[in-house]
N, C-alpha and C positions, 0 to 999 in steps of 0.2 A: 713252392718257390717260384717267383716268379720271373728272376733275372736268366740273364743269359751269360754266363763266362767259361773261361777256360785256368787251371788251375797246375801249377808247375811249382817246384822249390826244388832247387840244386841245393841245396847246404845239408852237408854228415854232419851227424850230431853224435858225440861221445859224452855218456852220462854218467856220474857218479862217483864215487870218492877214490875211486882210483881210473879216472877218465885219463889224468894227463899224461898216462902210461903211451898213450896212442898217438901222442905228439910228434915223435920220432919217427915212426911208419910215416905219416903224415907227408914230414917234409921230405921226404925218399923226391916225392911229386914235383919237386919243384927247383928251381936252379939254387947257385951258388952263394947268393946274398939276399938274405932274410932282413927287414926293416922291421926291428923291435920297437912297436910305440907302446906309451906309458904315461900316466897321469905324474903327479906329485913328487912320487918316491914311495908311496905307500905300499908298493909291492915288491921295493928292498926291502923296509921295516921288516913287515910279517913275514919275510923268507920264499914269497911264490916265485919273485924274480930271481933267484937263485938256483931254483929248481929247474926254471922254465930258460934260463942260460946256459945249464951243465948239459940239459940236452938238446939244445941246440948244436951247439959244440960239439956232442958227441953224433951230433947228423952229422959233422966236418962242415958247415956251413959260415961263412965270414956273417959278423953283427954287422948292422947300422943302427944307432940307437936316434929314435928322436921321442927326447920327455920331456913333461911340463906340460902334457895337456888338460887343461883346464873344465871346469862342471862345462863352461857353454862355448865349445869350442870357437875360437874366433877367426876371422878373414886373415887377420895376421899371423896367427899360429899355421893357418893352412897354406899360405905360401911360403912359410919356413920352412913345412915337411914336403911340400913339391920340390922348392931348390933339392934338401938332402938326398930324397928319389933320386932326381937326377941326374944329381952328379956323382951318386954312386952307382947307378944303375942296377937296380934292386930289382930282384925276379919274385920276393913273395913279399908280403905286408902282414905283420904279424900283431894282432891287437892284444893288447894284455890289460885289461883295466876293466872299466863298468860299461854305460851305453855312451857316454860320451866318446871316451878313445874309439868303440868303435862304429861309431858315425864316423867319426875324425878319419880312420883308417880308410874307408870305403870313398869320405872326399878324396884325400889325397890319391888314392886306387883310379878314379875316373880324370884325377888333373892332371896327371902327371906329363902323359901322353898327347894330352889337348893341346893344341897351338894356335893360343888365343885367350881371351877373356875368359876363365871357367867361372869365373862366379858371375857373370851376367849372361853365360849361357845356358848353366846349370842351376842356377839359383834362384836368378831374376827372371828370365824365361823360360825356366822350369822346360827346359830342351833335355831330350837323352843323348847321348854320344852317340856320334855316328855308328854305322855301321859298320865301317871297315878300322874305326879307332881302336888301337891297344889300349888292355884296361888291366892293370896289377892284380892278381889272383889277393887273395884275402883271406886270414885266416884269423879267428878269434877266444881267447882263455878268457871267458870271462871271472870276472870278480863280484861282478852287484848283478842281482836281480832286477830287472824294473823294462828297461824299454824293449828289451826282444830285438834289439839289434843283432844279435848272434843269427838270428837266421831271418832275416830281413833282408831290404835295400836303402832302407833310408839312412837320410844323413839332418843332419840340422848345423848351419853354421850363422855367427853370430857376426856383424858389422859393430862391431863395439864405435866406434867411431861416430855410429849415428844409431847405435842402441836400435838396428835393426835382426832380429833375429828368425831367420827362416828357413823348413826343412823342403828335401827335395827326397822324392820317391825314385831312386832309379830305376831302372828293367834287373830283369833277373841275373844279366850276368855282373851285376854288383853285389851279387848275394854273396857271403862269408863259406868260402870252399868246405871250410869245414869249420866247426867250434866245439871248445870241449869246454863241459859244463861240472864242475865240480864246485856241489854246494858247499863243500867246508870251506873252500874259499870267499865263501859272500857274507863268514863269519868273521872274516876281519873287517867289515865297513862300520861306522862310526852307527849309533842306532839312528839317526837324523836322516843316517841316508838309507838304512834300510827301509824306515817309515817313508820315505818319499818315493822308494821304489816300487812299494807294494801300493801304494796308491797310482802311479804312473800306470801298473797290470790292472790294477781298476778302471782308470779310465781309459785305458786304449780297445776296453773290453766295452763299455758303454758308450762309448763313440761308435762303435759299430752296430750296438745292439736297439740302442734310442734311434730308430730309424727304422721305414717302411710298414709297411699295414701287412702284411702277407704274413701268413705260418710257414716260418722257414725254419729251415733244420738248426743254421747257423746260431740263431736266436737259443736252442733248448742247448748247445754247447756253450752259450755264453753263459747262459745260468747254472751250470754245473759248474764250469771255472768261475764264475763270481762267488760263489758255495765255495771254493775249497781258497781262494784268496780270504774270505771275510773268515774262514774258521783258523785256517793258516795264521792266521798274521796276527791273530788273539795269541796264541800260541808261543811265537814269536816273539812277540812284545815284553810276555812274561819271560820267558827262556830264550835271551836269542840263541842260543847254545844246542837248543833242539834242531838235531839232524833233520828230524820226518818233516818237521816244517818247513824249516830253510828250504829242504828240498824238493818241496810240494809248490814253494813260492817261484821259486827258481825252473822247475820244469811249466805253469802255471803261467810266469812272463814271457815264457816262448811262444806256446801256441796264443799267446791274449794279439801276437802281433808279428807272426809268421804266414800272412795273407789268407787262411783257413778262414777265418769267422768273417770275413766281408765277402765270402764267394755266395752272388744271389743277391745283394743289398747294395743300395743304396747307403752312402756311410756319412756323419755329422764329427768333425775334427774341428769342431769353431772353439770348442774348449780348451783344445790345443793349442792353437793359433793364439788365441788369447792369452792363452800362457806364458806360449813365447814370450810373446810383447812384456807381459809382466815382467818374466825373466829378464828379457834385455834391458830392463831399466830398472831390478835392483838385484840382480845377481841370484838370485836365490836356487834354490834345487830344482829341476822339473817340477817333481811330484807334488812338490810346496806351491809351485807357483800355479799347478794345476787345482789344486785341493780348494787355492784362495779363492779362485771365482767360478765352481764345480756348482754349491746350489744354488747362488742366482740365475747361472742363466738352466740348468736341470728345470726350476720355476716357471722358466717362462716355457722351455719345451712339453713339459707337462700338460698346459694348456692344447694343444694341439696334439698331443698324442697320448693322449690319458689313457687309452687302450692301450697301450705299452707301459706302463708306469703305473696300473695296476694288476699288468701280467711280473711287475719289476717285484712288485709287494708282494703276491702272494707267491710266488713260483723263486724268490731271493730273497727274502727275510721271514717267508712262514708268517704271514700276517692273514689272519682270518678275515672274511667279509662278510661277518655274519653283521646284519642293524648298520651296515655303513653304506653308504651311495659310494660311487667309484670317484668321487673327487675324494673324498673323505679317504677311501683305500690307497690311493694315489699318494696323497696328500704323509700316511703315516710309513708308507714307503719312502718318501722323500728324507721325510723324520729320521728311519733309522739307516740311513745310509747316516747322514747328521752324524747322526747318534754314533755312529761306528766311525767316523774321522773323528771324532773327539776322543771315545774311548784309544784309537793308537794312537793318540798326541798329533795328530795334524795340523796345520792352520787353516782357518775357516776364512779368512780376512787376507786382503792384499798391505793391510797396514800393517800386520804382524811381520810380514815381510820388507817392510822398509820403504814402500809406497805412501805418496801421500795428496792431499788432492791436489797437488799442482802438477803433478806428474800426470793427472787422469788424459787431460788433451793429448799429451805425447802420447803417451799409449796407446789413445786409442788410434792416433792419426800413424802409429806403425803396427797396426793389426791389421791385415790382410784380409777382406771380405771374403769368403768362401761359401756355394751354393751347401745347404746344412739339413739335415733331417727334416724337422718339424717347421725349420722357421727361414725366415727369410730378413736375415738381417740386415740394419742399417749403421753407419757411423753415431747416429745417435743411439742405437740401442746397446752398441758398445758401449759407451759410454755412462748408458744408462746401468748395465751391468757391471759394471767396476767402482760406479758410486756406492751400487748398494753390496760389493762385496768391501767396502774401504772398512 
């Protein structure tokens, strides 16, 4: 290994089918008014918001409820739930949903407090809070498997207004106090968004691993978590109903993006990025909008790091090198990642998504350049990558 970092994560983690047992200790910790956020309604329907109400209440703690937050949370919704903070003066933030809510959670945790522009301090200038800024503790139930915001600091919020969409990495102390993880809960999400979430654990695990020359540790745990995502999520697809799975995916999307696997590396998030952009201009799910342009540009990174991309082959799909050159090895490594977004029903295409080519210029003119693994990219080679994902 040949970086140099330093390595820290505040967030308790409660795991397993009776984890939200721990919820009530929990808020002992914290004052008098709890900000319950929430997506849709979907976590009235299936009964976890009922659950996750009675014991609140039974901490004696007053609601503020703010719902309605949406897959790509947006600039509007986020200074909704700042005013609510507010002017209720809210001592914890309590997320209940997937990775959107809580992103969403952890924005409103850092704006509340700020006096001034948060989203061109925090978003556009990618600035941290000061150091003497209050910042709302934060706490998270999740629902879906996929981004590892449960023990994270990122946030991703959306300019719907001008379909810009972009995330921001806090410091530590925006990490989720605590979250509890209970996979039968991530049995109520629709199958569209489980498939989108298990590809999200995919690629936030390859964004960190398509990157650097060096035998690093972080690399041989990427590929044991890529191993139990790709066996996991077969499993899945057939059964979503199977526990060992769910809950393999679900423990699986934490460490893929609870800052473990990039200590020592160099990290490539232009996938993500590109995402976004996709996202912000036809709504779709992350893991969709990631999955759409994952093998054009994997293609071009290949090229430049074929060394990594035939350690991808044979050490994550079991692909033998016996008669093959290492492009060739590379090359059916490429194939069966393929192969496996098609077998769980992925989309392969930004047109499957609702993209088309008149939309390519926008997109790529709100995709944010970022310094990237293997490559060094330009606006044109955006662009070059979303034609040939269309």
């Amino acid at each position: 290994m040949l970086g140099n970092f330093s390595y820290y994560n505040p967030t308790k983690l409660y795991f397993g089918d009776e984890s939200l047992k721990f919820l009530k200790e929990e808020l002992r910790n914290y004052g008098p008014v709890v900000m319950l956020i929430y997506g849709s309604g979907s976590v009235k329907r299936n009964g976890i918001y009922g659950q996750v109400v009675d014991i609140i209440k039974e901490a004696g703690k007053t609601i503020v409820e703010d719902a309605g937050v949406m897959t790509n949370p947006t600039l509007e919704k986020l200074n909704e739930g700042v005013k609510i903070a507010r002017e209720n003066k809210v001592d914890l933030i309590l997320a209940l949903g997937g990775g959107s809510v809580c992103d969403y959670a952890k924005a409103v945790a850092a704006s509340v407090y700020y006096d001034g522009n948060y989203w061109e301090k925090f978003w556009l200038r990618q600035d941290q809070p000061d150091a003497d800024q209050k910042l709302l503790p934060v706490g998270c139930v999740l629902t879906m498997a996929g981004t590892g915001s449960e023990m994270n600091a990122g946030t991703v919020i959306t300019d719907a207004e001008h379909n810009f969409k972009v995330g921001h990495v806090f410091d530590s102390r925006l990490m989720p106090k605590f979250s509890i993880l209970n996979p039968m809960f991530t049995m109520t999400v629709p199958d569209n968004q489980m498939k989108a979430g298990i590809y999200d654990i995919m690629n936030h695990i390859m964004e960190q691993y398509f990157s650097d020359f060096d035998d690093n540790t972080s690399d041989y745990l990427a590929e044991g978590l890529m191993r139990s995502v790709i066996h996991s999520s077969r499993v899945a697809v057939k059964n979503p109903k199977d526990y060992e799975a769910r809950s393999n995916i679900m423990w699986a999307a934490t460490w893929a993006l609870n800052t473990l696997l990039k200590c020592g590396k160099s990290q490539d998030w232009m996938v993500h990025i590109i995402g976004h952009s996709v996202g912000a201009w036809t709504h779709a799910p992350h893991g969709y909008a990631l999955a759409s342009v994952s093998i054009a540009y994997y293609r071009r990174a290949m090229e430049k790091g074929l060394h990594k991309f035939v350690r991808f082959a044979k050490n994550v799909w079991d692909i033998s090198s016996d008669d093959l050159t290492d492009v060739q090895l590379a090359q059916k490594g490429l194939q069966a990642l393929k192969d496996w977004m098609l077998e769980i029903g992925l989309p392969l295409t930004i047109s499957e998504l609702g993209a088309t080519a008149d939309m390519i210029p926008g997109i790529t003119e709100t995709t944010v350049v970022y310094p990237s693994g293997y490559l060094n990219l330009t606006k044109e080679d955006i662009a070059s990558i979303l034609k040939e994902s269309l």
